[in-house]
MIKOLLUM-673627 format. One record per atom (N, C-alpha, C, O, CB): residue number from 1; atom name; residue in one letter; x negated, y, z negated. Coordinates in pm, whole numbers. Glycine has a CB too. Layout:
! residues N
NUM,CA,A,X,Y,Z
...
//
This chain:
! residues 63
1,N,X,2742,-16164,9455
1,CA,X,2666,-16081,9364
1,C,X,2570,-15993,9445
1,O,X,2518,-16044,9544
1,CB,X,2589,-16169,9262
2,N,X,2540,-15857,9410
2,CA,X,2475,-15777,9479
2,C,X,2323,-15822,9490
2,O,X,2280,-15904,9409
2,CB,X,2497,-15649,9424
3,N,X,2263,-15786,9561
3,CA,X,2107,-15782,9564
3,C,X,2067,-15666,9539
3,O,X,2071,-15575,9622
3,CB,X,2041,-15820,9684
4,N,X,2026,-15657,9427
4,CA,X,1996,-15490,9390
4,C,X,1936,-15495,9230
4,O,X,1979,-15553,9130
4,CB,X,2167,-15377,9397
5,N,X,1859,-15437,9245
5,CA,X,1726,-15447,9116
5,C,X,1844,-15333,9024
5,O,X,1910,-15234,9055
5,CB,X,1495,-15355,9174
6,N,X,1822,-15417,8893
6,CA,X,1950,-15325,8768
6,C,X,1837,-15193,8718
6,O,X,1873,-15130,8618
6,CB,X,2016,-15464,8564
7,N,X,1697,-15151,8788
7,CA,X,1629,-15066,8684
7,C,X,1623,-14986,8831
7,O,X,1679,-14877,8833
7,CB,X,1472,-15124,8573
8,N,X,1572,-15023,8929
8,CA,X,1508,-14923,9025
8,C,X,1631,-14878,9103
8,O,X,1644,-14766,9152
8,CB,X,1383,-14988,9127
9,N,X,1725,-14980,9111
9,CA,X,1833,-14947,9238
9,C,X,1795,-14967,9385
9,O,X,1844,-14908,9481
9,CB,X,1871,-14798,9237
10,N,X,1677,-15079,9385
10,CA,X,1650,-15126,9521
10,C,X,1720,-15268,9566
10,O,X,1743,-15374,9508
10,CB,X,1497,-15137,9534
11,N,X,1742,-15213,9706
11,CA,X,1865,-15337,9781
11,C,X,1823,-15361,9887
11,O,X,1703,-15345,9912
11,CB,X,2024,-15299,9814
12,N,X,1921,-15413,9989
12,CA,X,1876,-15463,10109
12,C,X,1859,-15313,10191
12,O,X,1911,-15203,10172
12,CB,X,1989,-15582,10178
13,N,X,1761,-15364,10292
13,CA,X,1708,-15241,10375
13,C,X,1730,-15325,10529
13,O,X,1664,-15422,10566
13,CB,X,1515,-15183,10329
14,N,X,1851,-15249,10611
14,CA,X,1842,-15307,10748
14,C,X,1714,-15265,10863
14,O,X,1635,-15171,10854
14,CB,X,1979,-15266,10809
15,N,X,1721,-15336,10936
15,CA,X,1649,-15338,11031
15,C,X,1642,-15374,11162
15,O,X,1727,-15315,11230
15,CB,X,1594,-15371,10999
16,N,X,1559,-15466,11237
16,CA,X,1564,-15517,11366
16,C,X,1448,-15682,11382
16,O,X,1347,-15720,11322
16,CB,X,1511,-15369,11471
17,N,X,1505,-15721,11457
17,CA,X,1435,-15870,11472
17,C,X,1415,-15827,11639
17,O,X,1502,-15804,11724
17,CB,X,1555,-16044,11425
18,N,X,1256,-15828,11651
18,CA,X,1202,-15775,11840
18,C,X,1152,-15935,11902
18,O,X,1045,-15982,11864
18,CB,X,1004,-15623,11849
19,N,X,1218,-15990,11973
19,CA,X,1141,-16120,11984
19,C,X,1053,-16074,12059
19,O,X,1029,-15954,12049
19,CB,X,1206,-16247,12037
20,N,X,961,-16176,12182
20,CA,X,875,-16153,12224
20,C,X,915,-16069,12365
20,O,X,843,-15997,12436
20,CB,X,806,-16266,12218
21,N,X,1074,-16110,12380
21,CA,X,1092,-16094,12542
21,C,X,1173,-15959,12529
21,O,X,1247,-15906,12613
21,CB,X,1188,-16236,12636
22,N,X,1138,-15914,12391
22,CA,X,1210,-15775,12368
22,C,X,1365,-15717,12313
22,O,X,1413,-15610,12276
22,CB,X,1204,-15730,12485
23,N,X,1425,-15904,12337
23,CA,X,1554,-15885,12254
23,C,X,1549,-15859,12121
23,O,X,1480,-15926,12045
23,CB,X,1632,-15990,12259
24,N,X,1626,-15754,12078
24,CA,X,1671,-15681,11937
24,C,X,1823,-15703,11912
24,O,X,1923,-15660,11969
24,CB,X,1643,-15510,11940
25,N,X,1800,-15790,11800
25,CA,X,1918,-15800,11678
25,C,X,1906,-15744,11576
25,O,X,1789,-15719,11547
25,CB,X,1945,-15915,11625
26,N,X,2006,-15702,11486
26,CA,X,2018,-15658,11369
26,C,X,1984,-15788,11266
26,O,X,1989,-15909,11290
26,CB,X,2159,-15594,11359
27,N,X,1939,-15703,11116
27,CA,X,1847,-15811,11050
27,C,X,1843,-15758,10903
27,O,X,1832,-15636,10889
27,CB,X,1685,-15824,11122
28,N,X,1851,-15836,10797
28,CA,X,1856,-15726,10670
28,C,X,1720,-15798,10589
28,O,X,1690,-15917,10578
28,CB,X,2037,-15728,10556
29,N,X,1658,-15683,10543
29,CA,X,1552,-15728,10435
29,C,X,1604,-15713,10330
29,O,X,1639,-15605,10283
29,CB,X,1426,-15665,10427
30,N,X,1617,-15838,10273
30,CA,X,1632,-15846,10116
30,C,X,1514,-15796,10029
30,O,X,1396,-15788,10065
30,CB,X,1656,-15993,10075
31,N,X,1582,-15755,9871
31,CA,X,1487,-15756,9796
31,C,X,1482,-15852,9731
31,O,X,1581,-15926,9720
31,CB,X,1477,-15670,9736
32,N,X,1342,-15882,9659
32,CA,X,1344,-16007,9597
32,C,X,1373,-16016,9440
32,O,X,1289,-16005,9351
32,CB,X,1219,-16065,9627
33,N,X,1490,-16035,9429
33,CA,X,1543,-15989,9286
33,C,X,1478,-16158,9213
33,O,X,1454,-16265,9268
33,CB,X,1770,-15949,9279
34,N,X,1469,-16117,9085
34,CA,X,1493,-16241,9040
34,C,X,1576,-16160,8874
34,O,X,1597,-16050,8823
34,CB,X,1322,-16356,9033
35,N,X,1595,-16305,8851
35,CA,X,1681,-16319,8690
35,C,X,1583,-16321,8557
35,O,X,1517,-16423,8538
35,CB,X,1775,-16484,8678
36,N,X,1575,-16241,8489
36,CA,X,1464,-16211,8397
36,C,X,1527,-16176,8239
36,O,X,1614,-16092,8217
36,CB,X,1376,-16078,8463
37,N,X,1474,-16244,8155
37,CA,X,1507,-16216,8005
37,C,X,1430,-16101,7961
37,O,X,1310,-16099,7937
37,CB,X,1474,-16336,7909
38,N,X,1528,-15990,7953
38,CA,X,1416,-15928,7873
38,C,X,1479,-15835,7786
38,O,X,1600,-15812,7788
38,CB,X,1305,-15857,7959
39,N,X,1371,-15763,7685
39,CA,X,1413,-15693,7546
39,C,X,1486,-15574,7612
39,O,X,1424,-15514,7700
39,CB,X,1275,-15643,7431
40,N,X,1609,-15533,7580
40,CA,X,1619,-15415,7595
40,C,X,1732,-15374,7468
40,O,X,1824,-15438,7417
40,CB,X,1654,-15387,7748
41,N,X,1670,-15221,7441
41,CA,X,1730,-15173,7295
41,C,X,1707,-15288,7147
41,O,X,1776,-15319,7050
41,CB,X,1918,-15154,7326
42,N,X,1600,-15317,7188
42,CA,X,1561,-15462,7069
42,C,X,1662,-15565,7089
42,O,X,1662,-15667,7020
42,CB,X,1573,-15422,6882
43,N,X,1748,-15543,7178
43,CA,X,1789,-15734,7214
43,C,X,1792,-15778,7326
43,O,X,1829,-15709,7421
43,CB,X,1925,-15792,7180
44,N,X,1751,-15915,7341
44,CA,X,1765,-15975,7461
44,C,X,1893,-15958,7563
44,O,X,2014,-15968,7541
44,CB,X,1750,-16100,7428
45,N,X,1817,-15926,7690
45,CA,X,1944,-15942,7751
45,C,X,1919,-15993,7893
45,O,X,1800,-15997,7923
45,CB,X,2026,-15810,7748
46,N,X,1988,-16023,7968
46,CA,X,1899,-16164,8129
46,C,X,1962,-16009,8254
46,O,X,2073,-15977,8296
46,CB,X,2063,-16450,8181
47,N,X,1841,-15960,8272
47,CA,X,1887,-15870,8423
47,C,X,1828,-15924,8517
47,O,X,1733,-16001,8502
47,CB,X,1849,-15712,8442
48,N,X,1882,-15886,8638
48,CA,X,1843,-15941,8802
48,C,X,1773,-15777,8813
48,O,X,1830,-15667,8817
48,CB,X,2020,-15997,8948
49,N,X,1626,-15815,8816
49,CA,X,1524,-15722,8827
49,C,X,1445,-15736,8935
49,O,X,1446,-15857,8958
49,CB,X,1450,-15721,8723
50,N,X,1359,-15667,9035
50,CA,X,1255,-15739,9184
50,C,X,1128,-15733,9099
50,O,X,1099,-15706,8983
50,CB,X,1234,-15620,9372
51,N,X,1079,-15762,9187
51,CA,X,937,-15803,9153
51,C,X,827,-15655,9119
51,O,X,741,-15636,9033
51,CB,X,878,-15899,9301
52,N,X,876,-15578,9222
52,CA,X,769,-15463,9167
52,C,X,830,-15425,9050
52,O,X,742,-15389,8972
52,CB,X,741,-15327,9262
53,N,X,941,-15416,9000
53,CA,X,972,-15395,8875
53,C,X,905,-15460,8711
53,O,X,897,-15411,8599
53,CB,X,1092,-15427,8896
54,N,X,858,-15623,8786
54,CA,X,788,-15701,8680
54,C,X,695,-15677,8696
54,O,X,645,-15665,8584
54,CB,X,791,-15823,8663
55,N,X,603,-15651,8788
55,CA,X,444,-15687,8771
55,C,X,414,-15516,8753
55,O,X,293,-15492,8759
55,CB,X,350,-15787,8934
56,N,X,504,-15389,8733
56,CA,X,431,-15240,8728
56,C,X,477,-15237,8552
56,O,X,450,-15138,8483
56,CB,X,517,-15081,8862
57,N,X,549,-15356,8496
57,CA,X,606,-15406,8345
57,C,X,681,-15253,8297
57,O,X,654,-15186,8197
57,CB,X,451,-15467,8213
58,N,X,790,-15220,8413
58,CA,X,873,-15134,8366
58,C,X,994,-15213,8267
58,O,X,1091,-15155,8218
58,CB,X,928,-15058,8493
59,N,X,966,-15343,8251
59,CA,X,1036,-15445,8143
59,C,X,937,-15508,8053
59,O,X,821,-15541,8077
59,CB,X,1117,-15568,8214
60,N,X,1020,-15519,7924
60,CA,X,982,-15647,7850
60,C,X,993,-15744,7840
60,O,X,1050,-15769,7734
60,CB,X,989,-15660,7783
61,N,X,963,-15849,7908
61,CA,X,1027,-15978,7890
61,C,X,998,-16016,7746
61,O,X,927,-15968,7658
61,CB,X,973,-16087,7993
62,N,X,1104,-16151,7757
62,CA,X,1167,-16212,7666
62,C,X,1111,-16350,7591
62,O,X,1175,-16445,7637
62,CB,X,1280,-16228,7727
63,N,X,1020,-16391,7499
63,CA,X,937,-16512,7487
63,C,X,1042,-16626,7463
63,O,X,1004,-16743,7448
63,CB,X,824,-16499,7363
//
């Protein structure tokens, strides 16, 4: 299953891991999706939404 917010369209973002002695590997930042009930078009429905998506309440959750 993708990692990818169903409202914003944010996903993994690659990068690099620098240890101390300067070795660089490749490295992916996830987003932190989670699974959320919420109203949409007046009915419930469960999307995999991230977190800035819940707490800026571009959703309704679901009681």
């Amino acid at each position: 299953m993708a990692k990818r917010c169903e409202l914003c369209g944010k996903g993994p973002v690659v990068g690099r891991n620098v240890s101390h002695a300067h070795n660089v590997t490749p490295r992916r930042f996830q987003a932190n999706i989670q699974s959320v009930r919420a109203v949409v078009g007046g009915r419930i429905k469960r999307l995999r939404v991230c977190t800035r998506c819940i707490r800026s309440n571009r959703i309704t959750k679901a009681a």
